[in-house]
C-alpha positions in Angstrom: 46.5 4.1 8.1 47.6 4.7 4.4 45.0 5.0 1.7 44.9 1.7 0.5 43.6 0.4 3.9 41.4 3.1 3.6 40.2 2.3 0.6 39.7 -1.5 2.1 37.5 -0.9 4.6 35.3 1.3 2.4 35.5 -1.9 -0.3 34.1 -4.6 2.9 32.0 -2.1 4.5 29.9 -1.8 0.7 30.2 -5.3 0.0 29.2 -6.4 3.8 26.2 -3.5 3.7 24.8 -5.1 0.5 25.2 -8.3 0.8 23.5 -8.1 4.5 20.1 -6.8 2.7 20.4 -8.1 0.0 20.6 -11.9 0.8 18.0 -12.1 3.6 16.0 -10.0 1.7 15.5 -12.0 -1.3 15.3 -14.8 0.8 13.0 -14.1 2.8 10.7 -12.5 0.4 11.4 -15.6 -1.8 10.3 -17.8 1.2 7.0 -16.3 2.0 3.7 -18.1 1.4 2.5 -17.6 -2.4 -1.1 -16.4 -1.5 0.6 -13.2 -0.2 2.9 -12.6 -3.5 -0.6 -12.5 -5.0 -1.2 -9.8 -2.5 1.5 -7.8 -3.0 2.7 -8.5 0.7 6.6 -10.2 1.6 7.3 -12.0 5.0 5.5 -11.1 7.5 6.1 -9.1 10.2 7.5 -6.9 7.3 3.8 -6.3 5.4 5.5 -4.9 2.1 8.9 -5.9 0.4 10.0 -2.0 0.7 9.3 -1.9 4.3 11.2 -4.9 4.8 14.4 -3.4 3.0 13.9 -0.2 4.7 14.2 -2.1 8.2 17.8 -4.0 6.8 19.2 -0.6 5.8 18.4 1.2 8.4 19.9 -1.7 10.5 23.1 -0.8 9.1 24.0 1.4 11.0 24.1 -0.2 14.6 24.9 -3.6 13.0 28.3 -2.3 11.9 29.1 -0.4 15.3 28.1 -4.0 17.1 30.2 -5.9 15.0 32.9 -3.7 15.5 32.7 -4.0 19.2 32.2 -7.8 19.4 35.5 -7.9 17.2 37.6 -7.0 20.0 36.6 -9.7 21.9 39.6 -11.5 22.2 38.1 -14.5 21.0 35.9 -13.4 18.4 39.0 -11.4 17.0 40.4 -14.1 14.6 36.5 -16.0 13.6 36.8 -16.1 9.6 34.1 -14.9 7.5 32.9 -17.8 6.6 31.9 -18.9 9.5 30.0 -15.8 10.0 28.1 -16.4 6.8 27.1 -19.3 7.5 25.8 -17.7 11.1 23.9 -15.7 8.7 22.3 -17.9 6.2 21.5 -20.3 9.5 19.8 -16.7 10.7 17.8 -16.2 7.2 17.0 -20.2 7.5 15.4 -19.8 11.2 13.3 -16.8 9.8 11.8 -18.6 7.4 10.5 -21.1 10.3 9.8 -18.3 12.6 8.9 -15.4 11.3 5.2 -16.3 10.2 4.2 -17.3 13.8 5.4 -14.3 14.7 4.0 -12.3 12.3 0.3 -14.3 13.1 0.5 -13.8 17.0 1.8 -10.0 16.1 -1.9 -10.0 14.5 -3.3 -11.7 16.4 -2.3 -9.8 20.1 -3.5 -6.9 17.8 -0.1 -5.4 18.8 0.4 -1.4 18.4 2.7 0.5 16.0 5.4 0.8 18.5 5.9 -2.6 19.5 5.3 -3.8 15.9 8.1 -1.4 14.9 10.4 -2.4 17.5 10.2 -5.6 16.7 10.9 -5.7 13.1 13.7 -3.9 13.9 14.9 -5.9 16.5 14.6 -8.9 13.4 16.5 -6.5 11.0 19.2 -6.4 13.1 19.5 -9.6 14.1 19.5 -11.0 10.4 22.5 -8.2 9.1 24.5 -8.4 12.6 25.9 -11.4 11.0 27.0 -10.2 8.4 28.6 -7.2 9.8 30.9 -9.6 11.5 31.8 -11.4 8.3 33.5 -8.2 6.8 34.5 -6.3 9.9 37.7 -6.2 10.0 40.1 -5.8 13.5 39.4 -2.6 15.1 41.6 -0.5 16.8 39.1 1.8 18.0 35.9 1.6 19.7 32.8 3.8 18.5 32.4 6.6 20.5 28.8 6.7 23.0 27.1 9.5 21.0 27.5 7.1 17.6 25.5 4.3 19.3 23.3 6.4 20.0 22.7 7.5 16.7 22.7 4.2 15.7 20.5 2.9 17.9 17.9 5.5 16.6 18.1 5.2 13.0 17.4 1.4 13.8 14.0 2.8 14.2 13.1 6.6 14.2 13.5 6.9 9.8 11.6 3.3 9.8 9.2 4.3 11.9 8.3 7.9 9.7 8.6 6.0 6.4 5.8 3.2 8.0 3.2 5.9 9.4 3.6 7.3 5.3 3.1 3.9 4.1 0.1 3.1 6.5 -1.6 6.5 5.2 -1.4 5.9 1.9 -2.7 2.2 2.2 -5.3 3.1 4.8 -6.9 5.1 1.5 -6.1 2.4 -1.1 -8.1 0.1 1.7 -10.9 2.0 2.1 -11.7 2.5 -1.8 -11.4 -1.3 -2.6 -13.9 -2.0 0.3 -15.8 0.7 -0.8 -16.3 -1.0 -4.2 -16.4 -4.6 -2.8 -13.1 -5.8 -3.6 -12.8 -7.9 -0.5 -9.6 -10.3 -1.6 -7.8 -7.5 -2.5 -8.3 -5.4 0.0 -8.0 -8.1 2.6 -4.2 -8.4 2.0 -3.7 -4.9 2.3 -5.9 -4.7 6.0 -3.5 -7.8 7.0 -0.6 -5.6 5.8 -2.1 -2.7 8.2 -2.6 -5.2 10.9 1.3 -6.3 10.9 2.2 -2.4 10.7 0.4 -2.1 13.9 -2.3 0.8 11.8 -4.7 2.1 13.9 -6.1 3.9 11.8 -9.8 3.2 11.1 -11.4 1.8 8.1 -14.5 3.2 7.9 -15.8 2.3 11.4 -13.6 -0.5 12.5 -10.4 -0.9 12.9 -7.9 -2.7 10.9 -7.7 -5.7 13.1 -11.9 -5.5 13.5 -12.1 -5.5 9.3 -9.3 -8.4 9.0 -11.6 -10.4 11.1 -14.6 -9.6 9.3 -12.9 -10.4 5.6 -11.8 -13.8 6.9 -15.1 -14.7 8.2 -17.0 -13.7 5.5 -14.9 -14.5 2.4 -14.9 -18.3 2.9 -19.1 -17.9 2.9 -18.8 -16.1 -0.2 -16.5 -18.9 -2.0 -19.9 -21.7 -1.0 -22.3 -19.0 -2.3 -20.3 -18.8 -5.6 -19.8 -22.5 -6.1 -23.7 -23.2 -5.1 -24.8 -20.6 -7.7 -22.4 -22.5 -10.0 -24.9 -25.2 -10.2 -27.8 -22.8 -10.9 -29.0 -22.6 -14.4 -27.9 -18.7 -15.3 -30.7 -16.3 -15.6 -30.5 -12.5 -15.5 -31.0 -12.2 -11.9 -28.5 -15.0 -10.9 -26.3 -13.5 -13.8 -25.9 -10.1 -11.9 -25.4 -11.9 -8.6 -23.1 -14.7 -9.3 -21.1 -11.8 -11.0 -20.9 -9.7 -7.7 -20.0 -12.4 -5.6 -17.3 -13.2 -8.4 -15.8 -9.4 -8.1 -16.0 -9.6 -4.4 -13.4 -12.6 -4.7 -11.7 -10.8 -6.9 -12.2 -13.1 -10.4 -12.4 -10.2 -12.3 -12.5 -11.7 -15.4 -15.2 -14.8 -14.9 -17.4 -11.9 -14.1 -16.8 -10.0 -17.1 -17.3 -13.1 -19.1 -21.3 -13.4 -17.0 -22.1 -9.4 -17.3 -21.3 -9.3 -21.5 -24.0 -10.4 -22.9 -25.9 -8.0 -20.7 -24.2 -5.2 -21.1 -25.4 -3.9 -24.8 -29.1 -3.6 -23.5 -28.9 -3.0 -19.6 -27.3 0.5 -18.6 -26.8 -0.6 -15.1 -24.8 -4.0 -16.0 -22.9 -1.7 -19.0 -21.8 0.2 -15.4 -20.8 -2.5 -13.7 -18.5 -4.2 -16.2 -16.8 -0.7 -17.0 -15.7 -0.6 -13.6 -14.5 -4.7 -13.9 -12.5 -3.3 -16.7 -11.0 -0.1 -15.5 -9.6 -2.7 -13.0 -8.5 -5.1 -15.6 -6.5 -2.3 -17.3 -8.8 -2.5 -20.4 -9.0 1.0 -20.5 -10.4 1.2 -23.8 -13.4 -1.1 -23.2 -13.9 0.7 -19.7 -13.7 3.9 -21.9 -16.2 2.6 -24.3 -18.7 1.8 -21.5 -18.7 4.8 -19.1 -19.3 7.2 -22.1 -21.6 5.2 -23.2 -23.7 4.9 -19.6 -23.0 9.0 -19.5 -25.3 9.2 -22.8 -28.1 7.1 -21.0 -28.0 8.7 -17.7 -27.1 12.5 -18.3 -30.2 13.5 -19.7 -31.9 12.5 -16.0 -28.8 13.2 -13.7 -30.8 17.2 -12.7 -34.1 15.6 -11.5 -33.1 11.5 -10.8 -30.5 11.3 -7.5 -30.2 7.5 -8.9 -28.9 9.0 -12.2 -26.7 11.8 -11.1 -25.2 9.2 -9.0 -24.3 6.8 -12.0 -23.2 9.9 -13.8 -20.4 10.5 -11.2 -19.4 6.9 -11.2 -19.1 7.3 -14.9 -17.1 10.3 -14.5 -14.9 9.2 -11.5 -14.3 5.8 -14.0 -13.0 8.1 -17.0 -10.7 10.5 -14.6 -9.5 7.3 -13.2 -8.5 6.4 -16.8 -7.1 9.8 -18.2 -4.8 9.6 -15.2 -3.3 5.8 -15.8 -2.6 7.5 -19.0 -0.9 10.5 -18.3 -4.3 12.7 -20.2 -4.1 15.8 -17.8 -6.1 18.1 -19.7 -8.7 15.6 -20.5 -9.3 15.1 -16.3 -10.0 19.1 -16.2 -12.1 18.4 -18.8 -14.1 16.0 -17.7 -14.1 17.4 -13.5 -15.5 20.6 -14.7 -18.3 18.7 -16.7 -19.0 16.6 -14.0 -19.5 19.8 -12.3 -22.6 21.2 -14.2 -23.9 17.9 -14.8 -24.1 16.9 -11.5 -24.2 19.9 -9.0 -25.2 17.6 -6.2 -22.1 16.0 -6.5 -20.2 19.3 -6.4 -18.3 18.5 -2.8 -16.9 15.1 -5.0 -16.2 17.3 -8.2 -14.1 19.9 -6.4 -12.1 17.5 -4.1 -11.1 15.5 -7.6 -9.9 19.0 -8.5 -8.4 20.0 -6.2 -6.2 16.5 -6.6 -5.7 17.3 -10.1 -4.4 20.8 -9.9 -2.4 19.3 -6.7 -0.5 17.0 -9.1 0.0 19.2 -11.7 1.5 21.9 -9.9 -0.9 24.7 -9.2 -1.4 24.9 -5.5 -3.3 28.5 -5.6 -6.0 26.5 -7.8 -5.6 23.0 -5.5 -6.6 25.1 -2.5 -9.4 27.0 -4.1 -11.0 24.0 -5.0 -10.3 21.5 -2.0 -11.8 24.7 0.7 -14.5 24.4 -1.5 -15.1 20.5 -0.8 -15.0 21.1 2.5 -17.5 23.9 2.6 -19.9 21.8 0.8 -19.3 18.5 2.5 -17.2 18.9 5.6 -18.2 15.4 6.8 -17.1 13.2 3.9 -14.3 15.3 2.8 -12.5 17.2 5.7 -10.7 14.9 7.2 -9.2 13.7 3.4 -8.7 17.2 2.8 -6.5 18.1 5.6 -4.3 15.4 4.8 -3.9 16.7 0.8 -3.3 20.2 2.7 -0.6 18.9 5.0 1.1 16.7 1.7 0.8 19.8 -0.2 2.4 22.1 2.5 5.5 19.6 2.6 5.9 18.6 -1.3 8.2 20.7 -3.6 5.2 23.4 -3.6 4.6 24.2 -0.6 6.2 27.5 -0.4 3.1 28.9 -3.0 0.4 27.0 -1.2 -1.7 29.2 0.4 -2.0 28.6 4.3 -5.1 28.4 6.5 
């Protein structure tokens, strides 16, 4: 074989390798319903459009080691590769059809992360083999055993590492938007778990236990919403109406209700600083939280309800410095929330810890995290060991200080 042929094969196998991802891909993310576009999921079973490429490229692999054996079948030997591209684009077609019954009844069975991972690898594959075939060329060698065997397992075993990452980090994305009552957001991200096969628990539940809760409850909050509609707005219906309204996630119809409020009530001034913190209005959200810090500060040492606004405040305005890359302003700000609110130290040193974590100073990170653990081992250990262990295995985990 001369180095034009070399160069040949190298030329079909990159076109063939991106072509097979990138046309199901977009086609199947393209396909899927809009309500979970809004959501930020793709086709299910996949959850999340990078966990659905992931699974096509690490089909790859095995796809092109397939292909290459099925092309010396004598009479798949001489199949054009149009023919095979069609087979493909019939493939993407039929997964359009399919692949949300499957994803439902994957839900539904309440299916763990095994047999959720094998079978979206098992659809990977079957979607690229396809086209594999279309630019395989004749072989005159078969792949040897131990090269299906790799194959075979980085079909699954890198998918399967990169999936436990992303169900950790959406696990804690779920948990704070339930925390704070964002129910239709969080609800797409619990469904995204559920498909993942997460078993991790969300607060109490599980996953599938929340997923079933959210779509129970959030069609009774949509009738409570449209049946205070046709109440006359007072202040108590006001402040209602508008937590149902954030609930559903119609952030800005209750920012429109809290306004008017807002100048003369410190609680409602609290509320709609969070409301826009979410919106991205960061200087609004800026304007409010310093402003509710004035009001409560003063109490926070001998009024519980006070120190706790205080924190909220605080948490709202490190929330903001870090959307907008202000690292010194966070220390800033963590360290006041520190002697404003000692009872919230446990919070106030976990936030640091995070900070210095992210800014590159593990001796200070651990300091500060041990320290939110000592204080409030319940709430915080379990979130702490898993900073630790990301700290351990990031680009500074040589100077972090071990256990």
């Amino acid at each position: 074989m001369n180095h034009t042929d070399v160069h040949r094969i190298d030329v079909r196998i990159f076109l063939g390798s991106t072509l097979a991802v990138v046309i199901p891909a977009v086609l199947l993310h393209w396909a899927a319903d809009p309500d979970r576009h809004r959501g930020g999921l793709t086709t299910p079973p996949f959850a999340w459009p990078r966990v659905l490429v992931a699974h096509f490229i690490a089909a790859l692999p095995l796809a092109w080691l397939v292909a290459a054996r099925l092309r010396k079948i004598p009479d798949l030997q001489d199949t054009s590769a149009a023919l095979w591209i069609i087979v493909g684009l019939f493939g993407v077609a039929a997964g359009m059809i399919i692949l949300p019954g499957i994803g439902q009844s994957l839900v539904t069975s309440e299916a763990g992360f095994i047999t959720a991972l094998l079978l979206r690898a098992t659809v990977a594959f079957s979607l690229v083999l396809p086209w594999c075939m279309a630019f395989c060329g004749k072989i005159t060698q078969l792949p040897s055993g131990w090269a299906w065997s790799v194959g075979v397992g980085l079909a699954a075993v890198p998918c399967g590492v990169y999936c436990q990452a992303v169900i950790s980090n959406r696990t804690e994305v779920a948990r704070d938007l339930l925390e704070r009552e964002r129910l239709v957001k969080a609800r797409s991200l619990v469904l995204g778990l559920c498909e993942l096969g997460s078993q991790e628990p969300l607060g109490s539940a599980s996953p599938h236990q929340v997923l079933k809760y959210l779509d129970d409850l959030l069609p009774k909050l949509e009738r409570a919403v449209a049946q205070l509609s046709a109440v006359p707005v007072s202040p108590s219906t006001r402040l209602q109406r508008a937590t149902l309204l954030v609930r559903l996630d119609r952030l800005e119809e209750a920012a429109e209700l809290l306004r008017p409020g807002a100048a003369t009530d410190p609680n409602t001034a609290m509320f709609l600083a969070g409301i826009y913190r979410d919106l991205n209005r960061w200087v609004e959200s800026t304007e409010l939280y310093i402003a509710a810090l004035e009001y409560f500060r003063p109490r926070s040492l001998d009024d519980p309800s006070a120190a706790e606004m205080c924190r909220l405040a605080y948490e709202g305005l490190v929330f903001i410095c870090r959307q907008t890359n202000r690292h010194a302003e966070v220390e800033r700000l963590l360290f006041q929330g520190l002697e404003v609110c000692p009872a919230e130290a446990a919070f106030f040193h976990c936030e640091l810890g995070k900070h210095y974590a992210e800014v590159g100073r593990p001796a200070q990170a651990a300091y500060h995290l041990d320290k939110a653990t000592r204080l409030d081992p319940i709430r915080y250990s379990r979130l702490v060991e898993k900073l630790r262990f990301s700290l351990l295995n990031g680009p500074y985990g040589c100077s972090f200080p071990r256990p």
